[in-house]
C-alpha positions as CSV (number, residue, x, y, z in Angstrom):
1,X,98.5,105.0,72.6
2,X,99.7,104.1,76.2
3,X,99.8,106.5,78.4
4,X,104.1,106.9,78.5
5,X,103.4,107.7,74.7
6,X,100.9,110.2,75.1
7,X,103.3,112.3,77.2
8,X,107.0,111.3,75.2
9,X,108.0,109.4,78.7
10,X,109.2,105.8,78.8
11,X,108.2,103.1,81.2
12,X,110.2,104.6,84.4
13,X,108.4,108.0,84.0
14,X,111.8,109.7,81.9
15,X,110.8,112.1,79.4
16,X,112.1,111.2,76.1
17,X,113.7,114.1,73.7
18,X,116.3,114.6,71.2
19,X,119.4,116.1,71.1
20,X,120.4,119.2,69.0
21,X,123.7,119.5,70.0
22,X,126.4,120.1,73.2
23,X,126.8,123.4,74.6
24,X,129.3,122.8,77.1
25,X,130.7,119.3,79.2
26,X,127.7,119.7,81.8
27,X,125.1,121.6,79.2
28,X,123.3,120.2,76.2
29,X,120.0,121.6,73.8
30,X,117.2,119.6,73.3
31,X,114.2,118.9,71.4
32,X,111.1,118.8,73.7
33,X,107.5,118.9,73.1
34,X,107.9,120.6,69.9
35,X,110.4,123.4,71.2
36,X,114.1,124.2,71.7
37,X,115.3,123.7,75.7
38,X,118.7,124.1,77.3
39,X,119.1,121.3,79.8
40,X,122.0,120.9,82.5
41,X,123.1,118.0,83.8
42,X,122.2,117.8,87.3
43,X,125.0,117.1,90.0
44,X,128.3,117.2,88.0
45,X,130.1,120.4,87.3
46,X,133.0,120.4,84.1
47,X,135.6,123.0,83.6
48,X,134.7,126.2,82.0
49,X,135.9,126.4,78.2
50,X,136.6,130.2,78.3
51,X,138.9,132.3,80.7
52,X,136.7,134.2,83.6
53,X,135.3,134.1,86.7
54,X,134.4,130.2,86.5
55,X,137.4,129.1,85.3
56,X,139.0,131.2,88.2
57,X,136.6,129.3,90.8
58,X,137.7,126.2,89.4
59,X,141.2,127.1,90.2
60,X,140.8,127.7,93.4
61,X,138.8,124.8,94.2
62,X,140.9,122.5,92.6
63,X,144.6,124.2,92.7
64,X,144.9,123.7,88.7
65,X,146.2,125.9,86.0
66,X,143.8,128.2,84.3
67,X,145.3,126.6,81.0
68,X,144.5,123.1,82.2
69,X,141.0,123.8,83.3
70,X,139.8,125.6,79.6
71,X,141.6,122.3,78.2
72,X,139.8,120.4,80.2
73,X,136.3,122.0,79.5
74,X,137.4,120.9,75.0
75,X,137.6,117.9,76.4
76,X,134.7,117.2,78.2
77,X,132.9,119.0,75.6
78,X,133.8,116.8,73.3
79,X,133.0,113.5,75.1
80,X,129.6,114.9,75.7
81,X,129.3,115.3,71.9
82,X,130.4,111.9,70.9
83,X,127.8,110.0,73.1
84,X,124.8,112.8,72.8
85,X,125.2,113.6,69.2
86,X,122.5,115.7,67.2
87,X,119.6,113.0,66.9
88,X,120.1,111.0,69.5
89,X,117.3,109.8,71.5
90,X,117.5,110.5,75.4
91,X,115.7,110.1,78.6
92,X,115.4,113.8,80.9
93,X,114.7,112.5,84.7
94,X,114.0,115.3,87.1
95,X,114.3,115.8,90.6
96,X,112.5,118.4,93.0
97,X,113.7,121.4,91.6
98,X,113.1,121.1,87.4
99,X,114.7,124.2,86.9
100,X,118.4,125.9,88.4
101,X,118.3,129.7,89.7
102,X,118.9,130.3,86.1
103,X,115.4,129.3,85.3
104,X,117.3,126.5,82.7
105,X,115.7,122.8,83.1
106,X,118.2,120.3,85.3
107,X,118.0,116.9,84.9
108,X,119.5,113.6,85.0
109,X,120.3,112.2,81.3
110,X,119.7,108.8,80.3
111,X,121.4,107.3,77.3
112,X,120.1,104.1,77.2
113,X,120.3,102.4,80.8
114,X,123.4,104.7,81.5
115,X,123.7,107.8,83.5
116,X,125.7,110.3,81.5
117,X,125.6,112.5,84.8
118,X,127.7,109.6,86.5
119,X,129.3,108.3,83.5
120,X,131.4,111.8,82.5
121,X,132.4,112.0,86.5
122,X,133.4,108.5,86.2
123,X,135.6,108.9,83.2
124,X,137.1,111.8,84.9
125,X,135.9,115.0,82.7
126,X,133.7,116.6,85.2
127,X,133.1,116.6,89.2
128,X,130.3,116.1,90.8
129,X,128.7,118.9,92.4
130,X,126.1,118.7,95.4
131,X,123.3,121.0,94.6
132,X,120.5,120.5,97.2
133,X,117.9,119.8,96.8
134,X,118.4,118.0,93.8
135,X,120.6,115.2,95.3
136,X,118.4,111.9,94.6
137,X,121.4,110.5,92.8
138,X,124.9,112.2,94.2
139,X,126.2,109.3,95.8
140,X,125.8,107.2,92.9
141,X,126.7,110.1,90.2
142,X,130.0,111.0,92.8
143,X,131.5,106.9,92.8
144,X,134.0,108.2,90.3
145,X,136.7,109.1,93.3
146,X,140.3,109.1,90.6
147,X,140.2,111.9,88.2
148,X,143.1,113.4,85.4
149,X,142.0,116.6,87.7
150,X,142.7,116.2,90.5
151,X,144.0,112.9,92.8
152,X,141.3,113.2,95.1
153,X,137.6,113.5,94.5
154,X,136.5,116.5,94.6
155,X,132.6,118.1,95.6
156,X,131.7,121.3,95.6
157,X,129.4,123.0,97.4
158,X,128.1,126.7,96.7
């Protein structure tokens, strides 16, 4: 056994886990090691599903409907779902900071040689959202500049 096998990590040092299923357009649960993990997507930021104090942050931020945001959110959701479906193989790459304020894991997804972090900005279901110091790949994950939200890009900053 090589050594990326010994500890579930391919060849560039990701972790390798399965997906259980989607919580939300920035959120999914994982198999690792054995054990059930929440894991967020580092640097993005999708609308909020449910009315509330996110959804009215988003708002504000962005200048769209409530309505528009939670419909949003479904959608995002559900393009999350259809790429990281239960079973699916995936690669967790962290940055300096493993875990949010939450205490939840953060990581960059790989599915395949993709970067869902970038890839759901770039089809125009999330934003990206700097959160230092976990910034090795903003520029690259915040390239997608036209979104259905919004004409201009948009990066927030809390």
């Amino acid at each position: 056994i090589s050594r990326a096998e010994s500890l579930n990590e391919d060849n560039l040092g990701r972790e390798i886990v399965k997906v259980n299923r989607v919580i939300s357009g920035d959120t999914i649960e994982v198999t690792k090691d054995g054990t059930i993990e929440k894991v967020r997507l580092i640097g993005i930021m999708c609308p909020d599903t449910k009315p509330g104090r996110k959804v009215e942050a988003q708002k504000k931020a962005t200048g769209l409907d409530s309505d528009l945001i939670i419909t949003k959110g479904i959608s995002a959701k559900r393009y999350l779902s259809s790429i990281l479906y239960p079973g699916r193989t995936i690669g967790l790459e962290y940055d300096i900071n493993g875990r949010d304020r939450y205490g939840t894991t953060v990581a960059y997804v790989w599915n395949g040689e993709a970067l869902t972090n970038r890839d759901i900005v770039l089809k125009g279901y999330c934003w990206s959202f700097r959160n230092p110091p976990n910034i090795k790949y903003q520029g690259y994950i915040s390239g997608g500049r036209d979104s259905p939200f919004h004409t201009n890009r948009i990066v927030m900053e809390y």
